[in-house]
Each structure stands twice: as C-alpha cells, then as structure tokens.
KEGUGU-463346 format. One record per residue (C-alpha): residue in three letters; x, y, z. Coordinates in pm, whole numbers, plus 50000, padded with zeros to 5 digits. Each point is the difference from the previous one (the first is absolute). Example, Ala and Ser with C-alpha at 12.3 -4.5 7.8 and 13.67 -1.06 7.14 Angstrom:
REM residues 2
ala512304955050780
ser501375034449934
This chain:
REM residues 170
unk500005000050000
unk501005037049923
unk499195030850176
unk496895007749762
unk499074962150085
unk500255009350385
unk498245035449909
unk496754983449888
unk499934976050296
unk500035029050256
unk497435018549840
unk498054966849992
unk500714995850410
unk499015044250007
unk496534989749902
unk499074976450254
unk498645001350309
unk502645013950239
unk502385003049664
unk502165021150140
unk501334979450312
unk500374976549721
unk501785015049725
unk501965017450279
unk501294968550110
unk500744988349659
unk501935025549877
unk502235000950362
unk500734964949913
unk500595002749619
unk502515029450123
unk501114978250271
unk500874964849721
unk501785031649731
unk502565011250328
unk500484964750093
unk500924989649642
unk502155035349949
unk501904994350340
unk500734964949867
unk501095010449650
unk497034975749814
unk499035009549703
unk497445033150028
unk497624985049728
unk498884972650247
unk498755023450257
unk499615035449806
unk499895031650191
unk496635011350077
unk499245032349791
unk498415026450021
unk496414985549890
unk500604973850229
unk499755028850267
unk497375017849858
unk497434969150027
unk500755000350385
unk499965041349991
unk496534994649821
unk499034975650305
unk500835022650273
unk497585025649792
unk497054979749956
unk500184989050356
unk500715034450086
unk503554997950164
unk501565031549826
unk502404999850281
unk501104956149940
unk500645016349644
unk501755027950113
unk502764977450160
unk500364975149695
unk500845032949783
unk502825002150263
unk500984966449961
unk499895006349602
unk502385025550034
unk502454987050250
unk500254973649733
unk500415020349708
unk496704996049828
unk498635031149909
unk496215008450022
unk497975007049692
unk497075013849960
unk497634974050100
unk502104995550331
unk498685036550113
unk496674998649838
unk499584968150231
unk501175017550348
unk497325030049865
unk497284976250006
unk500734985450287
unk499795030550185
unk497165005349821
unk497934967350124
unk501035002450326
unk498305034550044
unk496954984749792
unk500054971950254
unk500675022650283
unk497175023649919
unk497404969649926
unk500914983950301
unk497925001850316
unk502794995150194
unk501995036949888
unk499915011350333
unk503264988650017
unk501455020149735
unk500955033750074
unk500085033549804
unk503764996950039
unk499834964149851
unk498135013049657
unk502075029349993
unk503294977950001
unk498864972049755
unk498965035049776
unk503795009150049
unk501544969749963
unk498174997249649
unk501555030949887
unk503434989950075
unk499114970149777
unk498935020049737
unk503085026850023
unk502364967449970
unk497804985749692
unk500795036649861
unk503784996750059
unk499674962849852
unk501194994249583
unk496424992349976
unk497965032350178
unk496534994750074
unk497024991849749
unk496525004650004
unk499294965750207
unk502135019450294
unk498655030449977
unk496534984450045
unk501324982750246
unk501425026950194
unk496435018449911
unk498414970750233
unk502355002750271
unk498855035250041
unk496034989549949
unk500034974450254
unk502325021050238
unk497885025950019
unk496854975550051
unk501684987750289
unk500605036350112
unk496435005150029
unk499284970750199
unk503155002450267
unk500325021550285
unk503275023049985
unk502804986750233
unk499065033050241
unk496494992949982
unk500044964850119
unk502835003750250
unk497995029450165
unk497014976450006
C-alpha cells in the first residue's frame, strides 16, 4: 500500500461512527510502522510516510466530530514533521470550530460554555485563517464560508450565554 492507498482508508475510518478516534489511531500507527522502518534502514516503500491527505482525513474527523482543537494539535504534529498544510488542512480546523459552536449553541447543555469560550474558538479560527493566508495555497471560497460560519454560530452562541461578569456576579 501507498500513501494515497492509506489516504482513502482514513477517510473511510473519518466517516464512521466515532471516525475520528479511529482514523486517529490509524494514522499514529501508520506513522509509528514508517519511523520504525526509517530507524531500521528498510526500504521506505514498504511502510510509506503518511502524507499530507493522510492527515487531512483525520483533520476532517476532528471537524465533523467537532474537535477543532484534536485538529489543531495534529497540524503541529504535521509540521514538526515537515509536512506542510494545504488548503484543505485549514479549511478542516475552520469547520471544526465551526460545528463545535453549532453544537454548542444547539445543545441544552451550553451552560457550560462561556462568553470567553466562543470568543476564543472565534480567535483561534482567525489565526487559522491568517496562517491559510501565509500558506502557497491562501484561502478559497470553501474557507471563507467556513470562516463565515464560525462567525454565524459564534454569535448564536453569544446570544444564548451569559458574559463571564454576568454569571460570576450571579
């Protein structure tokens, strides 16, 4: 199998129930079989380096189960081993943020999310989208949109949560 082999089973494992523990876990140990075969000088076709699609199907996972910040920390891992983010890596960690306010906001159980929550997932998002503009790629219209959501279902949440003062005074 090649990395666009591995690719297509991790976005396979992202669209399951509880896909992204799943593709999570497949992807550490597909990285974990390529270090074991570098470190041991075997030939790199047996156990290809994950790639960046590879990443992106778990990136997309974290989304749709609306984990922005389990995506957040497998960009970091991209990077620390030299795999640079493309566009669909961002666009992902956009819509993530942008389900987990949808969640938050349609949940009955908000109460635990603060103003200060929203207002830092809203941030976070924008650093996203000021690294996606620094990327080769720059953003599209799917991130934009995305973005646009982030910001819709932000400030629905907004309107349903009690400021930090508010409920600390309470």
């Amino acid at each position: 199998p090649d990395s666009k082999s591995y690719g297509m089973v991790l976005s396979a494992h992202a669209r399951c129930t509880d896909g992204a523990e799943a593709a999570a876990n497949l992807l550490e140990r597909l990285e974990t079989r390529y270090n074991k075969a570098k470190a041991e000088g075997n030939d790199p076709k047996a156990h290809p380096r994950p790639n960046v699609v590879c990443h992106n199907a778990v990136m997309n996972a974290y989304a749709r189960a609306g984990r922005p910040k389990d995506a957040v920390q497998l960009l970091g891992r991209m990077e620390a081993h030299e795999i640079e983010a493309d566009v669909v890596s961002y666009t992902s960690i956009l819509d993530g943020y942008a389900r987990w306010l949808e969640a938050s906001a349609s949940s009955k159980k908000n109460a635990s999310v603060t103003e200060s929550d929203v207002l830092d997932a809203i941030a976070n998002a924008e650093d996203i989208m000021i690294s996606l503009e620094r990327s080769k790629d720059g953003p599209n219209v799917v991130a934009y949109n995305a973005l646009l959501k982030v910001y819709l279902n932000g400030a629905k949440l907004l309107g349903q949560v009690q400021g930090d003062a508010e409920s600390s005074s309470s």
